[in-house]
N, C-alpha and C positions, 0 to 999 in steps of 0.2 A: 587418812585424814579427810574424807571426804563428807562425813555426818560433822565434823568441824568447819567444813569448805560451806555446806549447806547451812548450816544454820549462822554460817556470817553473812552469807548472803541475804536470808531474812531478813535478821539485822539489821544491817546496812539499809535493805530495801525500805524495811519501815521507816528507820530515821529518814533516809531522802524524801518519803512521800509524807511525812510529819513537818520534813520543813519546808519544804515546795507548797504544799497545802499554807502552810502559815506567809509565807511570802507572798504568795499568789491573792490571798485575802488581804494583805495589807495593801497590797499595789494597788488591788481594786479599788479599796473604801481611799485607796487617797486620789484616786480618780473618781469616786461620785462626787469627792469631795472639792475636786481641783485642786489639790494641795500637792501634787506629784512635784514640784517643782520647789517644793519648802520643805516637805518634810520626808517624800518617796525616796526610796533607797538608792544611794549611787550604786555605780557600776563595782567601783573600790569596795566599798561594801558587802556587795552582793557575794563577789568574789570572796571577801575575807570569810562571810558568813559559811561557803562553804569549802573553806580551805580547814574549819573547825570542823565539820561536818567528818570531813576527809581521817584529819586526826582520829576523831573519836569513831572511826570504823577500824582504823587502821590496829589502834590500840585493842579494839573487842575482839579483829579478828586472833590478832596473836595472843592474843589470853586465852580464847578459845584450843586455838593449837599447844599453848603451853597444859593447859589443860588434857587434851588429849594423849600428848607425851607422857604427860605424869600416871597418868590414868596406866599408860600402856607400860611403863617401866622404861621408858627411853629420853633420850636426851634430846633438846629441842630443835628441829632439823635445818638447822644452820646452813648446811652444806648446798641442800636442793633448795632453800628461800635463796641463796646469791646466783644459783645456777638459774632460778624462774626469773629471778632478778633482771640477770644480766641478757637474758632474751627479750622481757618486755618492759626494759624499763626506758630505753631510751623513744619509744613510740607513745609512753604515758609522760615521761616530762618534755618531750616537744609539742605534745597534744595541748596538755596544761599551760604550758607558758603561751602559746599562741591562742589560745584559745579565752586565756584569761586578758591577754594584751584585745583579743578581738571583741570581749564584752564593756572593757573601758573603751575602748579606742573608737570601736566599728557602732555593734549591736549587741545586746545580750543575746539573740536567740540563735544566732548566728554563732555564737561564743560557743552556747550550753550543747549546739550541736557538733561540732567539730570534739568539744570533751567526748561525745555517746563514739565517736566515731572510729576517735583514737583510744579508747578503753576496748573497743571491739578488735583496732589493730594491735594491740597489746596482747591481748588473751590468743588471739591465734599469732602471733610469733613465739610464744610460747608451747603452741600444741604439739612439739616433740616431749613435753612433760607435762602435757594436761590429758585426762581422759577424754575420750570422746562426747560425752556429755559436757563437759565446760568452753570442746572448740564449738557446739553447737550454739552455746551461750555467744560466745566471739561472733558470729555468724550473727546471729539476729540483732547482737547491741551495735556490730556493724552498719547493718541494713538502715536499723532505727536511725541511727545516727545519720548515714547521708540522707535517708528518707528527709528529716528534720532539715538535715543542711538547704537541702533544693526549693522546703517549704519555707524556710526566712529569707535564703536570697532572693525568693523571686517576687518581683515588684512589677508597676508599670516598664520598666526598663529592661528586666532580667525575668520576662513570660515562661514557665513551663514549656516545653514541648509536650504536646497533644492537651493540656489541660488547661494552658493561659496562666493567670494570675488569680490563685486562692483564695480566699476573701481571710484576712489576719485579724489576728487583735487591736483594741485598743492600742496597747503598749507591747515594744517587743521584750519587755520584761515579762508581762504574762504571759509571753509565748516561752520565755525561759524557763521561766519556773513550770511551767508545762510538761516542758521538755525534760529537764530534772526530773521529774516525780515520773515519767511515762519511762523513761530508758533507764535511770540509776533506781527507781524505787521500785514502780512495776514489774519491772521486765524480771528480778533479780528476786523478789518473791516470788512473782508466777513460776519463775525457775525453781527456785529452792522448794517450793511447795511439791511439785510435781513431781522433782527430781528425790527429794525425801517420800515421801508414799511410796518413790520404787525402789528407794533403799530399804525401807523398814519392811518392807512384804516379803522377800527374799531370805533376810535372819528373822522373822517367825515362821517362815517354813523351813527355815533349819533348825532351828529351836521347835518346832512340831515334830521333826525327824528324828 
């Protein structure tokens, strides 16, 4: 399942940076416009927007995998989705609810980072049944994600070690939506893309063979 694994990833990567992109220009023009404050997107919002997002990956991916089953003559593997399940799923709904609680409550960008972080702690509690290629993924959406966390927390109050205080956006909405598109969009096409070219070269030199 992993030319299915790949191209959800795609996927997924595109919607995120289709609608990070679309957010991020809204936020803007309602900041040239001063209008953040009438008509800019709550936090509630924001959040519901990509809790649809979520849905409709979640749905592409299992269409993908039902597909592939069918393709293969097998039934759809129930068994190892509760088993990946039940390893990373409580690091992905404590990630989510705090995370979602920290973009109403706190900051969005603050929020959208602690999501990159615990989707990274997710995938490696699962790396007893991921390949080596998807705990590397873990590994980087990791990294992205507290990288992202240390750059919204830090303020006049809350300085970096060795490097001070960053210079931020406008809004820590556009650093979210930032955030969004560079770990859930980015990261997970540059992934699938690569990680497919070294799927596909392998079976045409076995199929050359």
């Amino acid at each position: 399942y992993l030319g299915a694994l790949r191209l959800a990833l795609l996927g997924a990567g595109s919607l995120v940076l289709i609608l990070s992109s679309v957010l991020f220009l809204r936020e803007r023009a309602d900041l040239d416009r001063g209008t953040v404050e009438s008509t800019g997107i709550s936090g509630t919002g924001w959040v519901a927007c990509w809790l649809v997002a979520l849905l409709l990956v979640v749905v592409y991916a299992g269409l993908l995998v039902l597909r592939k089953a069918r393709s293969e003559g097998t039934t759809f593997p129930v068994a190892g989705f509760k088993k990946i399940l039940s390893t990373c799923g409580l690091p992905m709904v404590i990630g989510g609810i705090v995370g979602a609680l920290l973009v109403i409550k706190v900051t969005p960008a603050i929020g959208a980072a602690l999501w990159a972080a615990s989707f990274g702690l997710a995938v490696l509690a699962a790396r007893g049944q991921a390949p080596r290629s998807i705990v590397i993924l873990g590994w980087v959406m990791l990294s992205a994600g507290l990288t992202a966390l240390a750059y919204s927390w830090s303020d006049g109050a809350h300085p970096l070690p060795l490097f001070g205080v960053p210079e931020h956006l406008e809004s820590p909405m556009l650093e979210a939506d930032l955030i969004m598109g560079a770990c859930f969009g980015l990261i997970p096409i540059l992934f699938g893309f690569f990680s497919m070219r070294a799927y596909v070269r392998p079976r045409r030199t076995e199929e050359t063979d």
